[in-house]
VEXDREN-2710 file (C-alpha; in Angstrom, 1 decimal):
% VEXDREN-2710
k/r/px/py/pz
1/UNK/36.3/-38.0/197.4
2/UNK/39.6/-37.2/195.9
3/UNK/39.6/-36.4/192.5
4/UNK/43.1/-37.8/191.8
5/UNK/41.3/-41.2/192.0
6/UNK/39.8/-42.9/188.8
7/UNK/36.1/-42.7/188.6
8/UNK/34.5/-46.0/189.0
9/UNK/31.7/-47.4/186.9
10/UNK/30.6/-51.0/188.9
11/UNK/27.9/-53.1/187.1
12/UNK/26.7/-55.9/189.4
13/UNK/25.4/-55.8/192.8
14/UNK/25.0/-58.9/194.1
15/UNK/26.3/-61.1/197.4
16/UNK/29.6/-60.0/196.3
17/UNK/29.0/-56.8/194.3
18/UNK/27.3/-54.6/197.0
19/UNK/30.1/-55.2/199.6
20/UNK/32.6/-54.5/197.3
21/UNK/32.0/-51.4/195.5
22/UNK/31.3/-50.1/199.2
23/UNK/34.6/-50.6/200.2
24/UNK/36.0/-48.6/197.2
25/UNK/33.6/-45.9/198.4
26/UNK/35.1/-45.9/201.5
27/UNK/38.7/-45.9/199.9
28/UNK/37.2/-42.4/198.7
29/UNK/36.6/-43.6/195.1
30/UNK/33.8/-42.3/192.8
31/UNK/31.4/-45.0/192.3
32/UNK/28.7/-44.8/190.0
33/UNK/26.6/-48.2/189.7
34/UNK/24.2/-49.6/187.9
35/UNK/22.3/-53.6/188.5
36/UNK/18.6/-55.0/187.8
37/UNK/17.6/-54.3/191.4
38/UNK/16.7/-51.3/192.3
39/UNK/17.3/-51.8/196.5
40/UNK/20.5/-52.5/195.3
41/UNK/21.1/-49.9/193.7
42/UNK/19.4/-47.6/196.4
43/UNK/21.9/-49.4/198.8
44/UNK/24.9/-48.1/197.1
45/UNK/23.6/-44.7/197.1
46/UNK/22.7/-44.5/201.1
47/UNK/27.0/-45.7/201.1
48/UNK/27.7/-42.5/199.1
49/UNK/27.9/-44.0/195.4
50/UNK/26.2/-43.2/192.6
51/UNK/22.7/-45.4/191.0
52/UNK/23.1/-45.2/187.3
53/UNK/19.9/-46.4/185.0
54/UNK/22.0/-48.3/182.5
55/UNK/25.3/-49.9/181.8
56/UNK/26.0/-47.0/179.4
57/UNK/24.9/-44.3/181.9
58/UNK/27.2/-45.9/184.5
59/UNK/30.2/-46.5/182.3
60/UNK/30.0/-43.3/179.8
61/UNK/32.3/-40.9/182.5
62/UNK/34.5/-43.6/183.7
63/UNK/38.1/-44.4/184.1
64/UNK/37.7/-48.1/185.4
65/UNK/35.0/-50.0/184.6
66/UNK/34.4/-53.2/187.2
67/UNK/31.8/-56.1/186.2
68/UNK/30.9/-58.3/188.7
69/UNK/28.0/-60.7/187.2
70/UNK/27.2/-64.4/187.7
71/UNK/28.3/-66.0/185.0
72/UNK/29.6/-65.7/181.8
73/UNK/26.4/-64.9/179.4
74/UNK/25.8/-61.9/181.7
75/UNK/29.2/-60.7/181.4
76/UNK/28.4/-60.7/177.6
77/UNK/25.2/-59.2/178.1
78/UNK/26.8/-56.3/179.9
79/UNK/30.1/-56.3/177.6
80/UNK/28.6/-56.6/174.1
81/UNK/25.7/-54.5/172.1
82/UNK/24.6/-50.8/171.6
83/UNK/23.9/-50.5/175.1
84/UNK/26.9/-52.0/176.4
85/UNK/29.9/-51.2/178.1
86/UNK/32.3/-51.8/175.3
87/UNK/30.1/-49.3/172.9
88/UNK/29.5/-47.0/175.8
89/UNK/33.1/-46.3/178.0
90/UNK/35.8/-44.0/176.5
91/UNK/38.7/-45.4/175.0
92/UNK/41.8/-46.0/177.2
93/UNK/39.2/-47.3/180.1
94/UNK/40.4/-50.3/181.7
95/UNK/37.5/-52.9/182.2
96/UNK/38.3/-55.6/185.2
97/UNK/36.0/-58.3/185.1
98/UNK/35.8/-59.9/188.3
99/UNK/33.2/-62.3/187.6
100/UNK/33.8/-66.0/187.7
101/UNK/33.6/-67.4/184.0
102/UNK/35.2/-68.9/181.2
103/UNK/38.9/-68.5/180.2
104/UNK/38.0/-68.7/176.6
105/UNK/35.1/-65.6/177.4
106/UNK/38.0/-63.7/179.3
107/UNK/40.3/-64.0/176.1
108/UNK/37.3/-63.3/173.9
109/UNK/36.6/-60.6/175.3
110/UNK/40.3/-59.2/176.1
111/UNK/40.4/-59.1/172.2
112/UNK/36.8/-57.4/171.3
113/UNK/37.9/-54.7/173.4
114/UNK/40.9/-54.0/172.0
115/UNK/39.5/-53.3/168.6
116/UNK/37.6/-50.7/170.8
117/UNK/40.6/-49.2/172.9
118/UNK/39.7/-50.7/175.8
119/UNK/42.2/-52.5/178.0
120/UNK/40.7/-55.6/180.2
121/UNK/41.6/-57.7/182.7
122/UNK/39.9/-60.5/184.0
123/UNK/40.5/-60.4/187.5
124/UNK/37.6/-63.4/189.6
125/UNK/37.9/-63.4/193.4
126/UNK/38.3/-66.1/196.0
127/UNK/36.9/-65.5/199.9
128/UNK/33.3/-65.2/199.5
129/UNK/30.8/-62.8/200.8
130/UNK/32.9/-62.5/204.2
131/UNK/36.1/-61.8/202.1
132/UNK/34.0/-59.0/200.2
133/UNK/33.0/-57.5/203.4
134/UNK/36.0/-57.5/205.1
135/UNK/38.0/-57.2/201.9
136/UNK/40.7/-59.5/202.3
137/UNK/39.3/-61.3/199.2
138/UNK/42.4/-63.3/196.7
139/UNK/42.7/-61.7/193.4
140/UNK/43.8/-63.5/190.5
141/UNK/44.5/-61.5/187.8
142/UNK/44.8/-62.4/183.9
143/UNK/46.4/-59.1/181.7
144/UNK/49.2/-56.8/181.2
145/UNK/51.3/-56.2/183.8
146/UNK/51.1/-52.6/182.6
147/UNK/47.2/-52.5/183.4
148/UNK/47.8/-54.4/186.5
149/UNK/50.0/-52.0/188.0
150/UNK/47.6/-49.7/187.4
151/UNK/44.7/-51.4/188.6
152/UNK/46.2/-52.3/191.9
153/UNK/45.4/-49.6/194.1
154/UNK/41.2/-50.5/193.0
155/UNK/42.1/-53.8/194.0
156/UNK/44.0/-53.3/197.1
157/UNK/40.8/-51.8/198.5
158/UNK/39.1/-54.8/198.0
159/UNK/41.7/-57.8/198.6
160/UNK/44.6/-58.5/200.4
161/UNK/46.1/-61.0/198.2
162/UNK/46.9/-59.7/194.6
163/UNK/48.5/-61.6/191.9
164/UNK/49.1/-61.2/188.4
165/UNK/48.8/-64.9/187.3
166/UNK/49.3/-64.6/184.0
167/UNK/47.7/-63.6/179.9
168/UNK/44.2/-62.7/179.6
169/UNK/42.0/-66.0/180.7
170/UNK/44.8/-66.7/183.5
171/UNK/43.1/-65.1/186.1
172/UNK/39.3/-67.2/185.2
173/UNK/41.9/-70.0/184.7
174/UNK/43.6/-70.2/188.5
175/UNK/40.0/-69.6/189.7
176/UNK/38.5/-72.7/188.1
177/UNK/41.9/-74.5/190.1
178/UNK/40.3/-72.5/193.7
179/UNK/37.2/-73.4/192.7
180/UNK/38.0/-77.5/192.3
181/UNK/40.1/-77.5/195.5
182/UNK/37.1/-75.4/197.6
183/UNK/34.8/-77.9/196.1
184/UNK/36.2/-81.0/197.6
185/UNK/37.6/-79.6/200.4
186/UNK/34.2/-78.8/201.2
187/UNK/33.0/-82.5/200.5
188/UNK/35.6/-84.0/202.7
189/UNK/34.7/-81.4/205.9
190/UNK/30.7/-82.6/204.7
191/UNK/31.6/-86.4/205.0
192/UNK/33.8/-86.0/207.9
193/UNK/31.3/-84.1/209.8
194/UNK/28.4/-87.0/209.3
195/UNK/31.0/-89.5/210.3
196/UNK/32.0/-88.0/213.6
197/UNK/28.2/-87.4/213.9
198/UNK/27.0/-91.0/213.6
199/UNK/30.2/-91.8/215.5
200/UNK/28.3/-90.4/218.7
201/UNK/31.8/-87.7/219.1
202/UNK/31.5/-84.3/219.8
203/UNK/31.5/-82.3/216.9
204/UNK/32.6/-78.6/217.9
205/UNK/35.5/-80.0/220.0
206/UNK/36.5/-82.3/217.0
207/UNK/36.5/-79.3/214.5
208/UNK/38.3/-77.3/216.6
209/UNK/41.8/-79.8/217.1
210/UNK/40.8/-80.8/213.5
211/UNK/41.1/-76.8/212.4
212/UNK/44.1/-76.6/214.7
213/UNK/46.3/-79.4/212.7
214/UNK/47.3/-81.0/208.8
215/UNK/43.4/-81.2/208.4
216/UNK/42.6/-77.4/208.9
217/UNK/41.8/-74.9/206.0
218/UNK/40.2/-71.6/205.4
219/UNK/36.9/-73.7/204.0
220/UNK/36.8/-75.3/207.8
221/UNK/37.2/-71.6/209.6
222/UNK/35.1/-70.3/207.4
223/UNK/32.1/-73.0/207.1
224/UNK/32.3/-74.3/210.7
225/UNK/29.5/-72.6/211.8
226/UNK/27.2/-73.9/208.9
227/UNK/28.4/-77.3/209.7
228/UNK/27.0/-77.0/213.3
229/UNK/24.1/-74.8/212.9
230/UNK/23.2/-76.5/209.6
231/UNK/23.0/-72.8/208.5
232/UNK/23.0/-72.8/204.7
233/UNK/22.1/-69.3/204.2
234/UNK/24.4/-68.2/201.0
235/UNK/27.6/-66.8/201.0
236/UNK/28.1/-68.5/197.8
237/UNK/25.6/-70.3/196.1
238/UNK/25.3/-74.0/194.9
239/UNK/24.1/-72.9/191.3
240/UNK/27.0/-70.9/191.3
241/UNK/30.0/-73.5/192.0
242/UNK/27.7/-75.9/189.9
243/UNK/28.5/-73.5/187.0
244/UNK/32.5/-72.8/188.5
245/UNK/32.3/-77.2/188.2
246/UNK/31.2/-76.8/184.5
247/UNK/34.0/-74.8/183.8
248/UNK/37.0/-76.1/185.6
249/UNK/35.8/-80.3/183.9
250/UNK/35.6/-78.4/180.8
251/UNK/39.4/-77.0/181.0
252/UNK/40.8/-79.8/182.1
253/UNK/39.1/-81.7/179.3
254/UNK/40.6/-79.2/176.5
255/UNK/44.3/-79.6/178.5
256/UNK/44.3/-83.3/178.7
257/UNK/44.1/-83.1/182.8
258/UNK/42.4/-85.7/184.6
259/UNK/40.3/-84.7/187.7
260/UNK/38.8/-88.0/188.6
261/UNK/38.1/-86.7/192.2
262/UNK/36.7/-83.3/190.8
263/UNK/34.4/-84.9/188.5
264/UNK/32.8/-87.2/191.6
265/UNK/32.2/-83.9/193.4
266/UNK/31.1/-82.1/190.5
267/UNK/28.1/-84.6/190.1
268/UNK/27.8/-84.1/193.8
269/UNK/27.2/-80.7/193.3
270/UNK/25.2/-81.0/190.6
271/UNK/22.7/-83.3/192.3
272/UNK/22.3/-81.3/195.4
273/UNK/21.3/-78.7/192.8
274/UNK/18.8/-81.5/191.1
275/UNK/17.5/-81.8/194.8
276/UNK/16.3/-78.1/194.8
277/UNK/19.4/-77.5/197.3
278/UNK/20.6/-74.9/194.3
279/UNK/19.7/-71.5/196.1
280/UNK/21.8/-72.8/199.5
281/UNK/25.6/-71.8/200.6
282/UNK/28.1/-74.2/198.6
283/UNK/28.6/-75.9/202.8
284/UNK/25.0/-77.4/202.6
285/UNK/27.1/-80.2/200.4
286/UNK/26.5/-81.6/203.9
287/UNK/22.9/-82.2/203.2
288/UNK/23.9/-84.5/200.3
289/UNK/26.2/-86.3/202.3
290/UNK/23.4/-86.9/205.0
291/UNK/20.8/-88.3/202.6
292/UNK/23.4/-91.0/201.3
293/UNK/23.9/-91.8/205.1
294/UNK/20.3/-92.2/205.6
295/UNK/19.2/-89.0/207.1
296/UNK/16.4/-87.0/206.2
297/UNK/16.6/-83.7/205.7
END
């Protein structure tokens, strides 16, 4: 590992986590991590990282701090108190968080840390547990242009597309947007598949010219084999975009934008999650489509 590179402190192993701080092992960083599972943190140690005991262990020698959590709360939790990264990491760190939360948290936060000498960015990622593998995830970033210059080469390890959006809370801010549009495009792909279904067609061959013209997105590449297999093992988590939902409805309210078809798919999303559907891949919208039509499943 090359000691010109920062040293890396990355709290959060999860779906996305694990893949992730891998890849900035293998860009020949220093990763030291720490997460409430231990096989996790055992996993990033047989990559060549580093399992830290506690936020502050990991964070105490570090030049970048990355948080990757589920939601806003736990970025707190992490963030704020004695044991926390804010009380623990040198000043002149930079912390990204890459979670998915709340503008208002990212700005919140942007501004506790300051008081601290500790730069942030809030920097949430779009491309799932496939993009963190492959890393080719899109970055949208919420800072100073200073830190993000100097964060890129961290991020270019882990994502292709890299984009300094805009103040602190921009980045969480364009995320919520990804996360609306992913949501109903999702929903549409779910409704079309039951109706070519029912319609006695040929579902592979009508993906495929569907993928191939206007219709076609990433969320059809990407989800067409949970379509057809019914395969709802998460990449990204119902209970998650039900929380992503929350958040964008909430924005919108506080800017005066109507989202009258985000709001139908939001309750969507939040009764698959009712239906106990929470724990499966954000695709398996499918399976509330189907019990509207009649199916059981």
């Amino acid at each position: 590992m090359s000691s010109n590179l920062p040293k890396i402190a990355w709290i959060g192993l999860g779906i996305m986590g694990s893949p992730m701080s891998e890849n900035l092992v293998e860009a020949g960083y220093d990763v030291t991590g720490y997460t409430l599972e231990r096989d996790k943190l055992d996993r990033l140690a047989a990559a060549g990282g580093t399992a830290a005991g506690s936020v502050a262990e990991a964070v105490r020698d570090a030049d970048v701090v990355i948080t990757m959590v589920p939601a806003s709360p736990q970025v707190e939790a992490v963030a704020y108190g004695p044991d926390g990264v804010l009380e623990n990491v040198r000043a002149g760190a930079l912390l990204i968080d890459m979670s998915s939360i709340t503008p208002q948290t990212s700005v919140d936060l942007a501004r506790a840390a300051r008081e601290k000498g500790v730069r942030v960015l809030d920097a949430p990622v779009s491309g799932g547990e496939a993009g963190a593998v492959e890393a080719v995830l899109s970055i949208m970033v919420g800072g100073e242009r200073a830190d993000f210059d100097e964060a890129r080469p961290v991020l270019e390890a882990l994502g292709r597309t890299i984009v300094l959006c805009g103040p602190h809370g921009s980045g969480q801010t364009v995320k919520a947007a990804n996360q609306l549009i992913v949501a109903v495009n999702i929903q549409a792909c779910a409704e079309a598949v039951v109706f070519l279904e029912k319609s006695g067609v040929d579902l592979a061959a009508a993906l495929d010219v569907l993928d191939g013209g206007l219709a076609g997105s990433t969320v059809l590449t990407r989800k067409r084999d949970n379509f057809l297999g019914r395969d709802f093992g998460p990449g990204f988590r119902i209970d998650l975009h039900h929380k992503d939902m929350g958040i964008v409805t909430d924005a919108a309210r506080a800017v005066g934008a109507a989202l009258p078809v985000g709001a139908v798919v939001a309750q969507l999303v939040a009764a698959l999650r009712a239906q106990g559907d929470g724990g499966l891949d954000h695709s398996a919208l499918l399976r509330g489509v189907e019990r509207l039509s009649g199916a059981e499943v």
